[in-house]
N, C-alpha and C positions, 0 to 999 in steps of 0.2 A: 586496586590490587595491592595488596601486601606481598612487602619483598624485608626479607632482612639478613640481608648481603655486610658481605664487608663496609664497602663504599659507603653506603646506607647509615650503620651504625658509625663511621668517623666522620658522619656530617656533609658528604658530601651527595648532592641533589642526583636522583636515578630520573635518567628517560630512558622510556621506553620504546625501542622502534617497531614498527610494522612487518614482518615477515613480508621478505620479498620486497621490500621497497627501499633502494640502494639510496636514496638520494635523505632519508631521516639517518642515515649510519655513515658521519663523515669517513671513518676508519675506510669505509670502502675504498674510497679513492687511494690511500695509501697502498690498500691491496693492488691495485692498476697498476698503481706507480711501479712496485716489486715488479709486478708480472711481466709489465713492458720492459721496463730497464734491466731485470736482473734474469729472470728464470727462463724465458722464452732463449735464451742463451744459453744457458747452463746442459751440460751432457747429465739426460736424466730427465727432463720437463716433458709431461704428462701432459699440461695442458689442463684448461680450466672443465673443463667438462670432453665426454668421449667426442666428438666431436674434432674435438681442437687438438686430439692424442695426434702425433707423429709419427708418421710409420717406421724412423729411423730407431725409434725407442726398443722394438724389439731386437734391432740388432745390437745395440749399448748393452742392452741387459743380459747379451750372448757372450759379449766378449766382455764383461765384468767392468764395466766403464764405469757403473754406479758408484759414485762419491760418497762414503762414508760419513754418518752425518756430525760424526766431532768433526770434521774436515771443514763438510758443508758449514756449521753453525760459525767457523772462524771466519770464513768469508763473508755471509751473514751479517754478521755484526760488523766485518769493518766496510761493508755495504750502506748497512743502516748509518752507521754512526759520522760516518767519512765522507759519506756523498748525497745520499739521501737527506740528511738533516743539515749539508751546508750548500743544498743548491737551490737557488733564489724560483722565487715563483712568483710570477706577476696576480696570481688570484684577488678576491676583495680582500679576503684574511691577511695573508703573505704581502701584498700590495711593495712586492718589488725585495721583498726580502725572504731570507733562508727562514727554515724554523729555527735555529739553533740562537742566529738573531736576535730576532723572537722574542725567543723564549728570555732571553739576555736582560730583556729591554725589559718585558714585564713581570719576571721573575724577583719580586723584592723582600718579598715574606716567606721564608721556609716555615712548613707547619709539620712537626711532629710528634711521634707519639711513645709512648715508651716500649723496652722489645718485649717487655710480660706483658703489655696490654696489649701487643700484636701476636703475640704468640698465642692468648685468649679469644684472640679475633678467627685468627686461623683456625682453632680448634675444629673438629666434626661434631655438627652440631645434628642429635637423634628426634626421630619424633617427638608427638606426644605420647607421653607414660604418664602410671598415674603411680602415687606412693602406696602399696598397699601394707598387709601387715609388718610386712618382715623387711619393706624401703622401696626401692624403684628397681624393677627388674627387668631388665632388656633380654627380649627374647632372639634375637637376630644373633648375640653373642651367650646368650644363657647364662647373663651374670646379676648378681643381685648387689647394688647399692645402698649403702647404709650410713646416715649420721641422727648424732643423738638429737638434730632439732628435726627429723621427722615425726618424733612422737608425738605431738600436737597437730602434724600437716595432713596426717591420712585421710587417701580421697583426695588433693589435691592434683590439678590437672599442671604438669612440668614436660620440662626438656630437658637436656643434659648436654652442655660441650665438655671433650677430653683429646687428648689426645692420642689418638690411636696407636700409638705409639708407649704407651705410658697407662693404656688402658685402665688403673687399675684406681687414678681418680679424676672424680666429675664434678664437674662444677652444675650447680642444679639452678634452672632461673622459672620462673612463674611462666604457663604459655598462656596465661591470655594479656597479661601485663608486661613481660620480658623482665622482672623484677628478681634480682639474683637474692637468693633463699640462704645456699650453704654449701659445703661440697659432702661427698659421699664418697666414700671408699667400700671396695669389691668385699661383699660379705658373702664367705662359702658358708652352705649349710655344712652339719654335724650331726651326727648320728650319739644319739645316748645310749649304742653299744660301740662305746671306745675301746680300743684293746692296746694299741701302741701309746707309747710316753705323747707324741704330737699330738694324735686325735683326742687323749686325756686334758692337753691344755686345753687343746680348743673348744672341747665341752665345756670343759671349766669357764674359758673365757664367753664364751654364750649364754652361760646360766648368769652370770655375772653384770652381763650385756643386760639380760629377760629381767633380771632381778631391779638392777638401774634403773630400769624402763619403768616398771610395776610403781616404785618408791617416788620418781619425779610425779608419774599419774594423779598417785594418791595424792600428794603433798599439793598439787594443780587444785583437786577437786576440794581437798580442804581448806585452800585462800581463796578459791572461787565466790567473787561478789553473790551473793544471795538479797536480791530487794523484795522490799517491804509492798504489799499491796498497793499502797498508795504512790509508791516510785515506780510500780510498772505500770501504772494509769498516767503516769507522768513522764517518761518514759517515752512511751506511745505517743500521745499528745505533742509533747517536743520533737518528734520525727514526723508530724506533719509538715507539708511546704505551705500551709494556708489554711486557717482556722475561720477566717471573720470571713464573711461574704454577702453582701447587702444587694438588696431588691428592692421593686416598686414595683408591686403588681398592681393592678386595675382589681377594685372589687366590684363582684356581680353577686347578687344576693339569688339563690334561688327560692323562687316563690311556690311555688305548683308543685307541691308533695302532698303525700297524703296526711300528715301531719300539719303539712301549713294548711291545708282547707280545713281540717279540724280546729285549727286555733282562729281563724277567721269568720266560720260558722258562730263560735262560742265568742269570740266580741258581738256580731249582728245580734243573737239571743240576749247579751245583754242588754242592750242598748235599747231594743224592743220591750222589756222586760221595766227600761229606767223610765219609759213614756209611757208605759201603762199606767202604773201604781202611781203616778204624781194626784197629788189631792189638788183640786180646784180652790185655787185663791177666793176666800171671801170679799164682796166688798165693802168696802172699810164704811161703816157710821159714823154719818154725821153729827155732829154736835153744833149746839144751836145755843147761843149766849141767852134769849129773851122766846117768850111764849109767842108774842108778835112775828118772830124773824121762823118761827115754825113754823105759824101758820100760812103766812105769804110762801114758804118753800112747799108745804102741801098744796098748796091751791095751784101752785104752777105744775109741778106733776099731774094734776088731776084735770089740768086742760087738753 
């Protein structure tokens, strides 16, 4: 769950408790405490629920018995402050002492903040808007937002704290970063049929505005980096998370195509082809030193 509360942004950890389940929200018991010791007394007490209403209550309310709550909030407080926070409670927390105790004992670091940065905390903070041509327009109050670093931001998804009080400037932050941007002040349209000296200015000062606007644009688009073919293949390349990536596959050859029985056919025809045409070896004549050693070798063939 996103939450972003006060508490939250000055650092200090959110739990959340469960609807209806008294025993995640210590504050409960403080509430008991009031109820028992103070209110269940008090000319006026309702009671936790109808249930628990008093029948005496409608007669209090006839004869104007009802305590006025400046009245009420004095006693209140010197309730809370005077009895409540200096009477001892044997619990595991309190373990035989008051809060006020307590708070004495482990109270050694004050942490604060300053009163503009709580004043900005406080702020009412709007949906999401988006900037479009003319800034940020809230339709809830039908006003239009404007500074000069929106001309580059349009289309940006924002929020805006201000002070409702002061309505007329906003402090602009990023919604999906919380990233504060700029502030923006209430820009009323104008009409280019001016007739009084005001509505003359304020033409004037919008054309003035439109003109600024047009002149930063330009001046944007003509220092705008323009790269070179070869820087946006490079570019690219360097906004990859991982270029190199090595394998060991298993190779398997396939054999049994119609193109590999063609090449295999056409080896077997050769080779049939290299046992044919072989010429038969002669063999080799003898040669014979003496007429003698010829005739003894014919005579043994001729046996």
């Amino acid at each position: 769950m996103k939450e972003n509360s006060l508490l939250k942004n000055i650092g200090i950890n959110v739990h959340f408790a469960l609807p209806y389940n008294a025993q995640t929200k210590p504050v409960e018991r403080d509430f008991l405490k009031v109820k028992s010791f103070l209110s269940k007394g008090f000319v006026g007490y309702r009671g936790g629920k109808i249930t628990e209403r008093p029948e005496k209550l409608k007669d209090e309310i006839k004869a104007d018995k009802i305590m006025q709550f400046e009245d009420f909030k004095v006693l209140f407080d010197d309730f809370i402050e005077n009895f409540l926070n200096k009477k001892p409670s044997r619990g595991k927390v309190l373990q035989g002492k008051c809060p006020d105790e307590l708070w004495a004992q482990e109270f050694t670091n004050k942490k604060v903040i300053s009163k503009d940065a709580l004043k900005l905390f406080c702020m009412r903070t709007s949906k999401t808007m988006t900037i479009g041509r003319n800034g940020i327009y809230d339709s809830q109050l039908e006003l239009t937002y404007w500074g000069e670093w929106m001309i580059c931001e349009k289309g940006r998804k924002v929020f805006i704290r201000r002070d409702i009080n002061a309505y007329q400037e906003a402090w602009v932050f990023d919604a999906q970063t919380e990233e504060y941007l700029g502030k923006g002040n209430v820009y009323h349209a104008v009409s280019f049929l001016a007739q009084t000296n005001v509505e003359k200015a304020q033409y004037k000062e919008a054309i003035e505005r439109k003109n600024k606007e047009k002149k930063i644009l330009k001046s944007y688009i003509k220092c705008k980096y323009n790269p070179s073919n070869e820087e946006i293949v490079a570019n690219l390349k360097n906004g990859l998370e991982q270029t190199e990536f090595i394998s060991t596959p298993t190779v398997s050859q396939i054999t049994n195509t119609k193109m590999g029985q063609i090449v295999n056919q056409e080896k077997k025809s050769d080779k049939n082809l290299q046992f044919k045409y072989v010429a038969q070896a002669k063999p080799k004549k003898t040669l014979y030193l003496t007429e003698s050693q010829k005739r003894r070798a014919l005579e043994r063939c001729a046996m």
